[in-house]
N, C-alpha and C positions, 0 to 999 in steps of 0.2 A: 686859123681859118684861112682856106685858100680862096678868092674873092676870082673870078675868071672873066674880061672885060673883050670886047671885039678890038679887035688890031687895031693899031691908031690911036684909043683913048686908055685913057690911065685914070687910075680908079685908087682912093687914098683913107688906107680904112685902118682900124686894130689888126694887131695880127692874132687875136687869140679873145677868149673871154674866160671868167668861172661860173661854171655852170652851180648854182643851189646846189646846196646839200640835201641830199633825198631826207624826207620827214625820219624823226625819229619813229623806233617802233614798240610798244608800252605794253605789254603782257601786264596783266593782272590775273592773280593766284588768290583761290580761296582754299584754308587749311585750315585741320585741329595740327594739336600739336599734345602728345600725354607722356604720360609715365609706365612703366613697365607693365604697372598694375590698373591700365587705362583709367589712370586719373587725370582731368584736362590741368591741364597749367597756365600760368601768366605770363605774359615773354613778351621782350621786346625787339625792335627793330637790332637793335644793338647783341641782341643772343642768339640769332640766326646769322647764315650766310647763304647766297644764292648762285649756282652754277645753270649757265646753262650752256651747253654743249661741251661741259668738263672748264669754261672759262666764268670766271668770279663777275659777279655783276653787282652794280650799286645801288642797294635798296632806297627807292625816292619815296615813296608812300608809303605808309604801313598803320592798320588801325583795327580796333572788332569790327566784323560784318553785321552790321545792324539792317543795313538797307532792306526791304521788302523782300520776298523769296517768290518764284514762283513755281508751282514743281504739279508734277501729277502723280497722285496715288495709283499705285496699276495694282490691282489685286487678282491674284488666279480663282477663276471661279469654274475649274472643270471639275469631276465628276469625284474627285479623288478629295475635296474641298467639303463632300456632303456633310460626314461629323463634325466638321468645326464649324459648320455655318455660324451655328448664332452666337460662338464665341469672335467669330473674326467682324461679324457684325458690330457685337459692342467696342471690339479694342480698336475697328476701325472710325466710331464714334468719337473714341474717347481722343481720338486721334485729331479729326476735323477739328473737335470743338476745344484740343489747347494749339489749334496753329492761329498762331497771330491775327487780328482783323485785316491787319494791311496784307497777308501774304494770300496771294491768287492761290487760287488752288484748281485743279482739271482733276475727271476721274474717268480712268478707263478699268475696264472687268476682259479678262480674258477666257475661254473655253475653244472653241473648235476655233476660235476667230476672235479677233479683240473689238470691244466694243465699247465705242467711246459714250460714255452716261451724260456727261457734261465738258466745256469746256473751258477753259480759266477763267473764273471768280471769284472776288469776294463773298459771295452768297452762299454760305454753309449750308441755306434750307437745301441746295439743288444738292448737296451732296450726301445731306442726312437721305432726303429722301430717295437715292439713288441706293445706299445701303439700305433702306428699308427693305426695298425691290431684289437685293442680291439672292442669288441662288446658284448652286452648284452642278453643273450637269457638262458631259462632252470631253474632249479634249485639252492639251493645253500647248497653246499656240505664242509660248513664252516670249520666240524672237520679234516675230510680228505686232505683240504686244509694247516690248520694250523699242523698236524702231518704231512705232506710232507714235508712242510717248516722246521718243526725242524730238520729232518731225514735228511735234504739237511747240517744242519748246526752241524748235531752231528759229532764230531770228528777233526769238520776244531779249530785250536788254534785261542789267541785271546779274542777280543773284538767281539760279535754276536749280530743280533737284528735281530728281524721281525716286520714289519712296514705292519698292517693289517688295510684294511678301507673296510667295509661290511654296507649294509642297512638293514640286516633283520637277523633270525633265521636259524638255521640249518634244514632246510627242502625239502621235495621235490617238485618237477614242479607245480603239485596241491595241496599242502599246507596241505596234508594230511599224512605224515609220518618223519622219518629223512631223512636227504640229504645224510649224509654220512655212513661209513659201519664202522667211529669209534665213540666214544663218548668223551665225555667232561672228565671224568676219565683218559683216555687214553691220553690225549693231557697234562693235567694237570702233569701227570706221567712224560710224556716224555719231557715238559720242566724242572722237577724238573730233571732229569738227563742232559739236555743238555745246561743249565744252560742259556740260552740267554734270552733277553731282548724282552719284547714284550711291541710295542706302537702299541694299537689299535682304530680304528677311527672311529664312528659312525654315519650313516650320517640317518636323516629323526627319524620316530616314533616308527618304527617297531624293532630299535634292541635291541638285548638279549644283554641287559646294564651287567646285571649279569655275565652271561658266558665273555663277555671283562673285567670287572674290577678284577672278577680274576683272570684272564691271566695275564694282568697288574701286580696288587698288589702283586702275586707270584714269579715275573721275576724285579721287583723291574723298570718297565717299568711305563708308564701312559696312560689314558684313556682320550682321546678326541671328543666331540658329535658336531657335526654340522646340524641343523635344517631343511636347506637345502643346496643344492653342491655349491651356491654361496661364502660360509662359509669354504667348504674346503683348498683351497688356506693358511685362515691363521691357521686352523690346522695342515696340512702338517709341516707350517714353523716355527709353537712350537718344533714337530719332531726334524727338524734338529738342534735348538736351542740346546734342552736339549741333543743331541747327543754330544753336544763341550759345556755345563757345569756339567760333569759328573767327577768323582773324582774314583780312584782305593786304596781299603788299602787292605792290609792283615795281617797273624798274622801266626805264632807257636800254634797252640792248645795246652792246655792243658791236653787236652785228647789226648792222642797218641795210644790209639788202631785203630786198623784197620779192625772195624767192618762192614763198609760196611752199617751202619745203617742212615738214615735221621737227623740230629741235626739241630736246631733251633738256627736262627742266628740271633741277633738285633744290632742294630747300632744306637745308643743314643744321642743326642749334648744334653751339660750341659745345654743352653741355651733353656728355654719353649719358646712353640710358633714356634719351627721350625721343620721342617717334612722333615724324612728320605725317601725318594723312592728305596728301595732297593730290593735283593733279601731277600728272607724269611730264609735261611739255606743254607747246602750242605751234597754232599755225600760224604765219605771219601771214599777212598780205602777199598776192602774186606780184602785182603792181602799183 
């Protein structure tokens, strides 16, 4: 430190100090972790290993994710939805009524435009009764559906998910344009910030397998197809499955700046043959 005094006096100080160590930076990862033949497994801190940006990091935490969830159901409800109505009614029933009492729940429906039923609570009447009311008609407004939902869930703490089931593309009424007024970039963006879980569900020929499995594979969520809505029921109840064999670790990064930039995050078991479902990275802090 250079101290600069007026001519004449003299001034008698350190020549220097240490400045604190900037705060550590603690990523927390929620993941499954299966078998070839997605069977979930047991594993310990001691059976994985963690890179992030290709450099080895030291797992400090590691446990099941028990804690509360909070997530929104988004259901496509455009016109293309009318045959299954009242099977996606019951499976989306069946669905409300085995999520946990502690875990929030928000429901959005989508058609020409997304439209929010309820928003996060414990109160399953608000959500039975929002499936009562479901019906199918319009467009499907997939992006703007799924960017509402994340929006809904930026900033709540926690454990998050969104539990999407859609038959088709993002499009409009006559099949001629986008449905929504955001794109696939933009959803992509805003779940890499808002870090939640997306399990998404496809039911029939028509969907954009592509646009779900990387929603999915980036949120460290999974991807479920059903044929036809008979088939939903037991997609749903993988959902809640992998909801209660999900494990949480985290770590001390290595890298202790606080640049605000994207890093790449993998999550290893020693053991071949078995597969992470995880998130892809994180953001650290700017400052």
């Amino acid at each position: 430190v250079d101290v600069r005094v007026p001519e004449g006096l003299r001034s008698r100080t350190r020549d220097g100090y240490f400045a604190p160590d900037p705060p550590p930076i603690r990523p927390t990862f929620e993941f499954t972790i299966q078998d070839s033949a997605r069977n979930y497994m047991d594993v310990t801190a001691a059976d994985l290993e963690v890179l992030e940006d290709d450099v080895p990091q030291q797992i400090d935490t590691f446990q099941e994710a028990v804690d509360p969830v909070s997530m929104v159901l988004t259901l496509d409800s455009s016109g293309s939805m009318k045959r299954a109505t009242e099977v996606v009614k019951a499976t989306a029933r069946e669905f409300v009524l085995a999520v946990r009492p502690e875990d929030n729940l928000a429901f959005i429906t989508f058609a020409d435009e997304p439209r929010f039923e309820h928003v996060l609570s414990t109160n399953r009447k608000w959500s039975l009764d929002a499936i009562n009311k479901y019906t199918a008609n319009g467009g499907t407004a997939l992006y703007d559906a799924l960017y509402n939902s994340l929006m809904h869930l930026k900033g709540v703490k926690g454990r998050r998910a969104i539990v999407l089931l859609s038959d088709g593309r993002d499009e409009d009424n006559p099949g001629k344009g986008p449905g929504s007024k955001h794109v696939l970039h933009d959803v992509l963006k805003l779940q890499r910030e808002v870090g939640a879980t997306v399990y998404a569900v496809g039911l029939g020929d028509n969907v954009d397998r592509e646009v779900m499995e990387q929603l999915a594979d980036q949120s460290g969520g999974q991807t479920y197809y059903a044929a036809d809505a008979s088939a939903l029921a037991e997609q749903f109840h993988r959902i809640v499955e992998d909801l209660r064999r999900r494990y949480v670790l985290s770590y001390s990064s290595t890298n202790r700046s606080a640049d605000g930039n994207w890093r790449r995050v993998e999550i290893r078991p020693h053991e071949s043959g078995l597969v992470v479902s995880g998130p892809t990275g994180y953001f650290p802090p700017e400052k």
